[in-house]
SETI-943692 format. One record per residue (C-alpha): x, y, z; residue in one letter; residue number from 1. Coordinates in pm, 1 decimal. Example, Ala and Ser with C-alpha at 12.3 -4.5 7.8 and 13.67 -1.06 7.14 Angstrom:
! SETI-943692
<rec><east>1230.0</east><north>-450.0</north><up>780.0</up><r>a</r><k>1</k></rec>
<rec><east>1367.0</east><north>-106.0</north><up>714.0</up><r>s</r><k>2</k></rec>
//
This chain:
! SETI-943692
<rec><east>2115.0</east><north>495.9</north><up>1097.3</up><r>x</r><k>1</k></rec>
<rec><east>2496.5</east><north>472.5</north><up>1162.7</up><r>x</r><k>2</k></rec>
<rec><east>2737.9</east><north>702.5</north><up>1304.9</up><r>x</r><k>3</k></rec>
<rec><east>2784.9</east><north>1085.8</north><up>1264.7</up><r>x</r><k>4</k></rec>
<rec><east>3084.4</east><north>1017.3</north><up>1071.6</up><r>x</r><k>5</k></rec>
<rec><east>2936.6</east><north>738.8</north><up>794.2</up><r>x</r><k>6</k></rec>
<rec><east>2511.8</east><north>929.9</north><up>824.1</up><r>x</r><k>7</k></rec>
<rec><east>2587.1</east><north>1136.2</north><up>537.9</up><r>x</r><k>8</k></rec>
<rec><east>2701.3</east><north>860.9</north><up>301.9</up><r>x</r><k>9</k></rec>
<rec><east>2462.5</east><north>649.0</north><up>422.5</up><r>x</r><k>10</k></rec>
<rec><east>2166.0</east><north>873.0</north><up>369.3</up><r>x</r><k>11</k></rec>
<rec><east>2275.2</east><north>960.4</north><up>5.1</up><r>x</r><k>12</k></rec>
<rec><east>2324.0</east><north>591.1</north><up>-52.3</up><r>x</r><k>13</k></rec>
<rec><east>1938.5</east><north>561.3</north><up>79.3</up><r>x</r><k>14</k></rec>
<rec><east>1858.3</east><north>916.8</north><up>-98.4</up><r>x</r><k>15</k></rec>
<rec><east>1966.0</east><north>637.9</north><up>-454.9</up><r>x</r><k>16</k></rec>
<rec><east>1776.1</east><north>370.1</north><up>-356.4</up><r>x</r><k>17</k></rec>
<rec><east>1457.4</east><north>530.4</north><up>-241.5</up><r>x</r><k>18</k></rec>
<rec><east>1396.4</east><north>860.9</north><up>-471.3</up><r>x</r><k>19</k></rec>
<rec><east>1392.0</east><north>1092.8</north><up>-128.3</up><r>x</r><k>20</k></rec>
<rec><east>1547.4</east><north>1364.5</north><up>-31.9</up><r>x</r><k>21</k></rec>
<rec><east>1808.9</east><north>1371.8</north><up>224.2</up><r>x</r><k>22</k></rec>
<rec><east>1580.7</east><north>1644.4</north><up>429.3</up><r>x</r><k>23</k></rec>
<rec><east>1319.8</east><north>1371.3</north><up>408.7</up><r>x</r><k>24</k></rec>
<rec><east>1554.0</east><north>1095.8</north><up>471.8</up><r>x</r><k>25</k></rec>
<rec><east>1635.2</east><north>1262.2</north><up>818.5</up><r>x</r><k>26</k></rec>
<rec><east>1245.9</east><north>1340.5</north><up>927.2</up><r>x</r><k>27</k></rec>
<rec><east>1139.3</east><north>1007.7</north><up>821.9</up><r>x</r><k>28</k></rec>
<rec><east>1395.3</east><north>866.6</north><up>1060.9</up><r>x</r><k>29</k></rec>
<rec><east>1289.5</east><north>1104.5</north><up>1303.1</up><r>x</r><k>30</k></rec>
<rec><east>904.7</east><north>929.1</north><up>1283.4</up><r>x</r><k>31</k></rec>
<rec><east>1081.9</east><north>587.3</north><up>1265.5</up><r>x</r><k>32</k></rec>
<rec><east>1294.3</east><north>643.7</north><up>1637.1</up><r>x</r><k>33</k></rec>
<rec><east>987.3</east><north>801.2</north><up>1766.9</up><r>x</r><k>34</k></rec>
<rec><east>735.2</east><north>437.4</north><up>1656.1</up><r>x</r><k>35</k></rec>
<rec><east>1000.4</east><north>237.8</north><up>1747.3</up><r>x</r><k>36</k></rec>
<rec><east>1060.1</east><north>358.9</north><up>2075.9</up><r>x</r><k>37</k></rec>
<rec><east>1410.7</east><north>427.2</north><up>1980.0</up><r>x</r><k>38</k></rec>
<rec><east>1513.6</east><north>75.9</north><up>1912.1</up><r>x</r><k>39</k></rec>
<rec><east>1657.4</east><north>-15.7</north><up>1556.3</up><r>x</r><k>40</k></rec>
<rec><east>1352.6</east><north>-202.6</north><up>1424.3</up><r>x</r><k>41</k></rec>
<rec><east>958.2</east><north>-206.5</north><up>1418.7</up><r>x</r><k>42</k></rec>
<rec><east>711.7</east><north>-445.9</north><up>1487.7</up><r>x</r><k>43</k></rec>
<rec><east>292.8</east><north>-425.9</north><up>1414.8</up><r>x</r><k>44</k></rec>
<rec><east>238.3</east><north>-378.7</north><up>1788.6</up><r>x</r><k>45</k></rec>
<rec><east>458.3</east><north>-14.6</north><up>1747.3</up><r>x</r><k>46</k></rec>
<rec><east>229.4</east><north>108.5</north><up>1498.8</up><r>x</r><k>47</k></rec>
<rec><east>-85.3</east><north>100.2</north><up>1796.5</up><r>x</r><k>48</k></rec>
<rec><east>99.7</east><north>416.0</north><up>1872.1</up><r>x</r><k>49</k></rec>
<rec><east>-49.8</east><north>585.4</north><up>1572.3</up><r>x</r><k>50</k></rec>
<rec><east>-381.8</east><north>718.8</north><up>1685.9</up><r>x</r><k>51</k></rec>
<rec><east>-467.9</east><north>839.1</north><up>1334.3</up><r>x</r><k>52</k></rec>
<rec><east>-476.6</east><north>443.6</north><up>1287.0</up><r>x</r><k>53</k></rec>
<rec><east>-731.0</east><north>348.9</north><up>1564.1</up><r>x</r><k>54</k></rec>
<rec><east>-1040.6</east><north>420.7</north><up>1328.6</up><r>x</r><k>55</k></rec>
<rec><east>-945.3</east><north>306.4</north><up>1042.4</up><r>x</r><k>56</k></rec>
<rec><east>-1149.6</east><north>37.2</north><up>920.2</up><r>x</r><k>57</k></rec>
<rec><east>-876.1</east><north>-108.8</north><up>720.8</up><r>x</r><k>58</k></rec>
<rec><east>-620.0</east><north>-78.0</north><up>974.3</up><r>x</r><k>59</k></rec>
<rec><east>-525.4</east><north>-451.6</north><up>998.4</up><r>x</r><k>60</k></rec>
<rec><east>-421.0</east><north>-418.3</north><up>600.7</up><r>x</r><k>61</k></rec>
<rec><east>-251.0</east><north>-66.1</north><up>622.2</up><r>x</r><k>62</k></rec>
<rec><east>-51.0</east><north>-191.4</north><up>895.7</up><r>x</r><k>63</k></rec>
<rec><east>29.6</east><north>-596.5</north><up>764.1</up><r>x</r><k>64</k></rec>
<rec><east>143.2</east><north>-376.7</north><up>440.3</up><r>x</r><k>65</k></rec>
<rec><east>438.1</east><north>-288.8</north><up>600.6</up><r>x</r><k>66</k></rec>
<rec><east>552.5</east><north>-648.4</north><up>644.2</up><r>x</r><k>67</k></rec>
<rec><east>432.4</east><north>-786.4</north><up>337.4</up><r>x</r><k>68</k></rec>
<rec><east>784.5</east><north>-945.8</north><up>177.2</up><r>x</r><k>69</k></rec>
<rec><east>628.6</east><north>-839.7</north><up>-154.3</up><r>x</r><k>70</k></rec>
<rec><east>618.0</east><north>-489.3</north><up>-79.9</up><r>x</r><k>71</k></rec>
<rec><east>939.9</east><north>-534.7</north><up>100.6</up><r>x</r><k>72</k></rec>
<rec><east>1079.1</east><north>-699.4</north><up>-202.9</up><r>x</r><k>73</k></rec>
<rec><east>1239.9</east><north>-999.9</north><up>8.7</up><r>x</r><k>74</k></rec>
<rec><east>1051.0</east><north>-1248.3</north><up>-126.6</up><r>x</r><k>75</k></rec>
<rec><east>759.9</east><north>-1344.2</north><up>-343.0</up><r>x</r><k>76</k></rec>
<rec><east>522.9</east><north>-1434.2</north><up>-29.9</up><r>x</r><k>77</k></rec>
<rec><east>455.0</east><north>-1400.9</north><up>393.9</up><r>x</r><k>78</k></rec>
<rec><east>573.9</east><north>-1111.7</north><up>591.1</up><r>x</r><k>79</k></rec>
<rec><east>838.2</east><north>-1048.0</north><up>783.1</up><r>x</r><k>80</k></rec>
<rec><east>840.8</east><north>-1021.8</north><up>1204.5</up><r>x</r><k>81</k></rec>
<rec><east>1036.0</east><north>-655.3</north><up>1204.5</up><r>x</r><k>82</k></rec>
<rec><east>1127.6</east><north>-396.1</north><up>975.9</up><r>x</r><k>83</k></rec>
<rec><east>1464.9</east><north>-182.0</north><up>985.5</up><r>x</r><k>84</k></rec>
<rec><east>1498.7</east><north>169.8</north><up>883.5</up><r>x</r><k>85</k></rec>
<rec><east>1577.4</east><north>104.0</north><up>509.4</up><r>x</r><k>86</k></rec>
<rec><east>1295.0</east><north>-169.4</north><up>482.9</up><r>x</r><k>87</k></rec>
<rec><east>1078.1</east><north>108.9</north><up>639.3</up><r>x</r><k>88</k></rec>
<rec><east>1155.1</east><north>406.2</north><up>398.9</up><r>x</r><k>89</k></rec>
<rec><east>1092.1</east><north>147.2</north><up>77.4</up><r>x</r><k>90</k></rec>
<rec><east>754.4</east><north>109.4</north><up>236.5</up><r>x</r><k>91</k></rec>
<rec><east>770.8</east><north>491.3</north><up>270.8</up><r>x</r><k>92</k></rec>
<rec><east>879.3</east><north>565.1</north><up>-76.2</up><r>x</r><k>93</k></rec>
<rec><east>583.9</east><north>336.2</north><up>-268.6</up><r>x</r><k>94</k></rec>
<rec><east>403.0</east><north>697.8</north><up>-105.3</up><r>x</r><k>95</k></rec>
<rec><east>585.8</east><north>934.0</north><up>-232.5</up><r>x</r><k>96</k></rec>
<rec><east>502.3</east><north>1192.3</north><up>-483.1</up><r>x</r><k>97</k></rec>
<rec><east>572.3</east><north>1141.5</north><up>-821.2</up><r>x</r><k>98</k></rec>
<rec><east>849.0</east><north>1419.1</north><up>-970.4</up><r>x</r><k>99</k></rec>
<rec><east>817.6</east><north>1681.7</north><up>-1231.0</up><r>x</r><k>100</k></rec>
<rec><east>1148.7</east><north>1549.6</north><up>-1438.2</up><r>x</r><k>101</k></rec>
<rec><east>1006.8</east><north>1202.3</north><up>-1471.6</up><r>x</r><k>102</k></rec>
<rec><east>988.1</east><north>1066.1</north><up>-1828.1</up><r>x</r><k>103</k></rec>
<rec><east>652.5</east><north>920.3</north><up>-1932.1</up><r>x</r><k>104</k></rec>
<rec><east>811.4</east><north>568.7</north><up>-1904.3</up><r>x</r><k>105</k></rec>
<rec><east>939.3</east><north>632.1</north><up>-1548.4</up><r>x</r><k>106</k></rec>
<rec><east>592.2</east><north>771.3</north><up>-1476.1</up><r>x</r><k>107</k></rec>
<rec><east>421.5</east><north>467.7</north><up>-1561.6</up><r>x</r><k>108</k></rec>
<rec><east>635.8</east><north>263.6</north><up>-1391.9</up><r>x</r><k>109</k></rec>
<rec><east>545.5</east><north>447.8</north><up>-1092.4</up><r>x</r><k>110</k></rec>
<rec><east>179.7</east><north>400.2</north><up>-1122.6</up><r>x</r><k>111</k></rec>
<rec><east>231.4</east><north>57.7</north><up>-1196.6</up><r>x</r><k>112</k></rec>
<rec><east>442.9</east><north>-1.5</north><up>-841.6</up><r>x</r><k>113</k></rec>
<rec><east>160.9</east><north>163.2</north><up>-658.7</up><r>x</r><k>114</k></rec>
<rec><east>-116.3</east><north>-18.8</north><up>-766.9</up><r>x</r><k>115</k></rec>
<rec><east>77.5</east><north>-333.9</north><up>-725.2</up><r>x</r><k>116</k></rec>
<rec><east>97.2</east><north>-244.0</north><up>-377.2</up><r>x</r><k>117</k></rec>
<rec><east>-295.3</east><north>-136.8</north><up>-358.0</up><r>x</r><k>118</k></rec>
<rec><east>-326.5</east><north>-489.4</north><up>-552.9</up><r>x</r><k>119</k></rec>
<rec><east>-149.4</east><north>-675.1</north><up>-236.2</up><r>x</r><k>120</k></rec>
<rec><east>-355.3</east><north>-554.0</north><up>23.8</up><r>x</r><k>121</k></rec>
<rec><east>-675.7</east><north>-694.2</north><up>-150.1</up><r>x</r><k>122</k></rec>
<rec><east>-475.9</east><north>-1047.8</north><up>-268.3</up><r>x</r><k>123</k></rec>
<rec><east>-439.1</east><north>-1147.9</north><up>92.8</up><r>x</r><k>124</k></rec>
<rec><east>-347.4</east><north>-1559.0</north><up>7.0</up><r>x</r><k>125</k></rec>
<rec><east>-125.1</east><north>-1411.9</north><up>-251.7</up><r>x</r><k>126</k></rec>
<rec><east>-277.9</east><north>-1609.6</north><up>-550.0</up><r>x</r><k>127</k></rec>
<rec><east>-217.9</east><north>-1329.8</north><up>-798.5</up><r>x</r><k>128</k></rec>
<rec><east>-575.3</east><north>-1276.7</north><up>-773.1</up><r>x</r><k>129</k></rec>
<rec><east>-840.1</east><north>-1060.4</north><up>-571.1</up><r>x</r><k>130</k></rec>
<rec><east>-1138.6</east><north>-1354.7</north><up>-509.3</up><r>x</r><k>131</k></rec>
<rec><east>-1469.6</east><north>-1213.1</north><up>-454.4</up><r>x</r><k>132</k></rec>
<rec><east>-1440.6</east><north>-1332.6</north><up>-123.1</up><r>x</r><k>133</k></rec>
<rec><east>-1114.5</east><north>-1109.4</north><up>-82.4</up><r>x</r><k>134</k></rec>
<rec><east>-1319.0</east><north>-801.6</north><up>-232.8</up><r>x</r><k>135</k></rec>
<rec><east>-1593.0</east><north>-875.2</north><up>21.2</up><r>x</r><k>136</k></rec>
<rec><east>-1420.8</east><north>-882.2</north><up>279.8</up><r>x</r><k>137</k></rec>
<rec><east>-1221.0</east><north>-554.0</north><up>189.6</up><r>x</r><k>138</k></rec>
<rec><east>-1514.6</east><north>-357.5</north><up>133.6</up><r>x</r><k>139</k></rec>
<rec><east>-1688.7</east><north>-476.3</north><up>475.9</up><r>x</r><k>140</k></rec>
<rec><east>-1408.3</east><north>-342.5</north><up>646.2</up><r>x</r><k>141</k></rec>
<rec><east>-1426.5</east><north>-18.2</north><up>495.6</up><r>x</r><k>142</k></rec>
<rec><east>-1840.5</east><north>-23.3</north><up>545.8</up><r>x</r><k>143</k></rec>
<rec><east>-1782.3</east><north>-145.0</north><up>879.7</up><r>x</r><k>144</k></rec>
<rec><east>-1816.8</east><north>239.1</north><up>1057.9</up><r>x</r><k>145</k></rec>
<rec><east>-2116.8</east><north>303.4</north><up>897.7</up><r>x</r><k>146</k></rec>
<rec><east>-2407.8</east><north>209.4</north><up>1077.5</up><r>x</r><k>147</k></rec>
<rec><east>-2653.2</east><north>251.1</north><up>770.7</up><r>x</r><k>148</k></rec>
<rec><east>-2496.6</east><north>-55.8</north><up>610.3</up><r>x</r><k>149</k></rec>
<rec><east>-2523.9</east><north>-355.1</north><up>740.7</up><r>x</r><k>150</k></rec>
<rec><east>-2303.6</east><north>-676.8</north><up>604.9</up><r>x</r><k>151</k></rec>
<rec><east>-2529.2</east><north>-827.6</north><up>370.1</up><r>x</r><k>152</k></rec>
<rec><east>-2513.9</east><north>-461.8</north><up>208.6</up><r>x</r><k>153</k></rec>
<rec><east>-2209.3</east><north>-467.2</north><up>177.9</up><r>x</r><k>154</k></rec>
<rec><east>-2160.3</east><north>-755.4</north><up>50.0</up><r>x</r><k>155</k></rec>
<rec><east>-2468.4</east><north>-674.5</north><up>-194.1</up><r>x</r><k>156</k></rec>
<rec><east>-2221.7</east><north>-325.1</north><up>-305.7</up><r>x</r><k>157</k></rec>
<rec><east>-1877.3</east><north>-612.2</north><up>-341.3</up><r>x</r><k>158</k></rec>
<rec><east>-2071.9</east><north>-810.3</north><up>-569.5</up><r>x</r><k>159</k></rec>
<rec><east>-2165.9</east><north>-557.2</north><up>-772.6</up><r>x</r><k>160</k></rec>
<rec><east>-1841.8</east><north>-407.2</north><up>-788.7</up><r>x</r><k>161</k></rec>
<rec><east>-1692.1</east><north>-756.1</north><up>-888.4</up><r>x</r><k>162</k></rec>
<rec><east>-1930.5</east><north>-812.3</north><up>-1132.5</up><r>x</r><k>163</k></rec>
<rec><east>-1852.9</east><north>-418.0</north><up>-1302.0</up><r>x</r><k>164</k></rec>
<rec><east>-1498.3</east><north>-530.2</north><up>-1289.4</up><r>x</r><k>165</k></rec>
<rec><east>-1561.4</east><north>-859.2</north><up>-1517.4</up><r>x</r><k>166</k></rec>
<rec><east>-1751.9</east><north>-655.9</north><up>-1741.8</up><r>x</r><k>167</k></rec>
<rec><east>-1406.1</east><north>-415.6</north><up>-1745.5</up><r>x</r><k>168</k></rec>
<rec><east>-1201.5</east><north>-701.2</north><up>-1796.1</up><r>x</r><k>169</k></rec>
<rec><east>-1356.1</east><north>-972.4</north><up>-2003.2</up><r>x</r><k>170</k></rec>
<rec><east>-1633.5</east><north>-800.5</north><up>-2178.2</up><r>x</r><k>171</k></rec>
<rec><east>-1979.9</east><north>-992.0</north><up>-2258.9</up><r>x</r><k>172</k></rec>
<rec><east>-1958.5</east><north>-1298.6</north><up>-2020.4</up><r>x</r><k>173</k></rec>
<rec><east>-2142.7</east><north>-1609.3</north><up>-2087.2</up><r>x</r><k>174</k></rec>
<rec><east>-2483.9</east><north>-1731.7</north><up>-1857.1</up><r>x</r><k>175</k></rec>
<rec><east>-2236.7</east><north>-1996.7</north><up>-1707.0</up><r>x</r><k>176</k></rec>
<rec><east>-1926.6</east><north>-1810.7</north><up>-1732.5</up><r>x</r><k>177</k></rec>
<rec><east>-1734.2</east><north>-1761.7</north><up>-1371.8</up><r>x</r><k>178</k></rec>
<rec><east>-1515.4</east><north>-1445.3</north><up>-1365.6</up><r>x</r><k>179</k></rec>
<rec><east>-1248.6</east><north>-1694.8</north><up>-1106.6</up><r>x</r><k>180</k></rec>
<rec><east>-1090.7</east><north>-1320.0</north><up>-985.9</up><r>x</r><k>181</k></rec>
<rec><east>-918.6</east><north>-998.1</north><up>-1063.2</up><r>x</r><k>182</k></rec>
<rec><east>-605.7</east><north>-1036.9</north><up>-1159.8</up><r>x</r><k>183</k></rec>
<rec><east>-323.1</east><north>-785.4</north><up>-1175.8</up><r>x</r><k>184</k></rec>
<rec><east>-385.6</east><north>-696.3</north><up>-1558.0</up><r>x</r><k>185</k></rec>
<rec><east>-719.8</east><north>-653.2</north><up>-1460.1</up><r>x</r><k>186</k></rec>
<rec><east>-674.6</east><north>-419.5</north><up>-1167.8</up><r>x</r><k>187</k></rec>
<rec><east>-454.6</east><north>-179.9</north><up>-1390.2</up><r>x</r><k>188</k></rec>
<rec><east>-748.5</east><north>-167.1</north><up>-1633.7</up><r>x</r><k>189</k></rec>
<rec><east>-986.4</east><north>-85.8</north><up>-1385.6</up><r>x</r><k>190</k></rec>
<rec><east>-741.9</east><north>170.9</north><up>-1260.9</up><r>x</r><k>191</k></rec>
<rec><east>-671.2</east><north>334.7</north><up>-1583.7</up><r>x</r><k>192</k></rec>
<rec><east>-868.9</east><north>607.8</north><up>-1571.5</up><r>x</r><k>193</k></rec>
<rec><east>-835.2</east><north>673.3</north><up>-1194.8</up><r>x</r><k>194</k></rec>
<rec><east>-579.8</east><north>965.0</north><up>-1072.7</up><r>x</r><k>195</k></rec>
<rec><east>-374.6</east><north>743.7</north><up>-817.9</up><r>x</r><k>196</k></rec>
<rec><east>-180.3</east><north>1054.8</north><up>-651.1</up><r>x</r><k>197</k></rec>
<rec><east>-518.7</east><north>1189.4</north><up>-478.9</up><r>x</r><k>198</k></rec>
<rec><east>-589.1</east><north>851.0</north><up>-369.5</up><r>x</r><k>199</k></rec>
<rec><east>-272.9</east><north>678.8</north><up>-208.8</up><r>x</r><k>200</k></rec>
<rec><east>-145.8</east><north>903.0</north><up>72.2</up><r>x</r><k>201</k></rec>
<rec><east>-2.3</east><north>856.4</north><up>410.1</up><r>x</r><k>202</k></rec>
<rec><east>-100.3</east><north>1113.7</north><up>665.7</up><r>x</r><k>203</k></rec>
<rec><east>-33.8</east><north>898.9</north><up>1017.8</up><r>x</r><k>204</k></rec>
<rec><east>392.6</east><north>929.2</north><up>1075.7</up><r>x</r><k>205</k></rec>
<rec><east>359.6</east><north>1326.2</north><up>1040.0</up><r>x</r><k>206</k></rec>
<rec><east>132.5</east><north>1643.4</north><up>1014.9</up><r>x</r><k>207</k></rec>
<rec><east>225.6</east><north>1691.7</north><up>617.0</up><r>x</r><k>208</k></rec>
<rec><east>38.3</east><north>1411.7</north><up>361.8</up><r>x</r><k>209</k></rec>
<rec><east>315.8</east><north>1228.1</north><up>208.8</up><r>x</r><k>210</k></rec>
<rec><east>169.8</east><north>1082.8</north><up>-145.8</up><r>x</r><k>211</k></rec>
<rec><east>375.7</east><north>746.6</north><up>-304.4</up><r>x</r><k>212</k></rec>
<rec><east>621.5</east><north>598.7</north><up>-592.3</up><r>x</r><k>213</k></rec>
<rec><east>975.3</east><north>433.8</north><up>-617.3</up><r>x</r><k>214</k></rec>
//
């Protein structure tokens, strides 16, 4: 962040754009100098500093969600080589809790934003869809530690999963019908029912969980 004399404008312009506080604000940044290595951006390779990371079987995602330009909200598509302080709080903030004075409108909203961002870790080519092959290959990763499942298991439990999710989305599906994906609408049906705050949470940047929204 800037200089003494501009760091308290300049966190409660970021305390605006990103819903936290300015106590937050401050021990965020704290976790950001302490990745970084004190220098004013991050790369992937700072985030191998993150041992709560190493066993995570989607690691590669949680990580390349930081860069993603769509969560960044630079661009509609690829992700970017480094990440500054403010690009690394609006990553921050899709975790954060939602608050009590929140209308029912800004609520939803919320909930929306976060499973958009769920919704790009699965839609890897960015094709507004989540192929079957993207769903496999999501829930092999998370099987992946488990030694009493083996791939074609896995892959067994993704096609089922899929094939629950066109029955969500589209109902009765014809003998030759092919359900091509799940698309955003889709995911937010098969979400609808599904308390998001006790599932998106961020424990690895400090000892307290820090839960997510915009």
């Amino acid at each position: 962040m800037g200089s003494s004399h501009s760091l308290t404008v300049e966190i409660q312009e970021l305390v605006g754009k990103t819903g936290f506080t300015s106590e937050q604000i401050e021990h965020l940044h704290r976790r950001f100098k302490q990745l970084s290595g004190g220098q004013a951006t991050i790369r992937k390779n700072h985030f191998d500093r993150i041992t709560d990371l190493e066993l995570n079987p989607i690691r590669a995602k949680i990580i390349s969600a930081f860069f993603d330009k769509r969560n960044l909200r630079t661009a509609p598509g690829g992700y970017a080589e480094e990440i500054n302080f403010e690009e690394f709080l609006t990553i921050m903030s899709y975790f954060r809790p939602l608050g009590e004075k929140l209308d029912e409108e800004h609520v939803q909203q919320c909930r929306k934003d976060k499973l958009r961002f769920l919704f790009h870790m699965y839609d890897s080519d960015n094709d507004q869809k989540i192929t079957l092959e993207e769903y496999r290959n999501v829930v092999e990763e998370l099987l992946s530690g488990n030694p009493n499942i083996g791939k074609e298991a896995a892959r067994c439990i993704a096609d089922g999963a899929m094939l629950e999710a066109a029955s969500i989305c589209v109902g009765q599906m014809e003998p030759d019908q092919i359900y091509e994906g799940i698309t955003f609408e889709d995911f937010l049906k098969i979400w609808e029912s599904i308390d998001i705050e006790t599932k998106m949470h961020v424990r690895f940047l400090t000892t307290d969980t820090v839960p997510f929204c915009n």
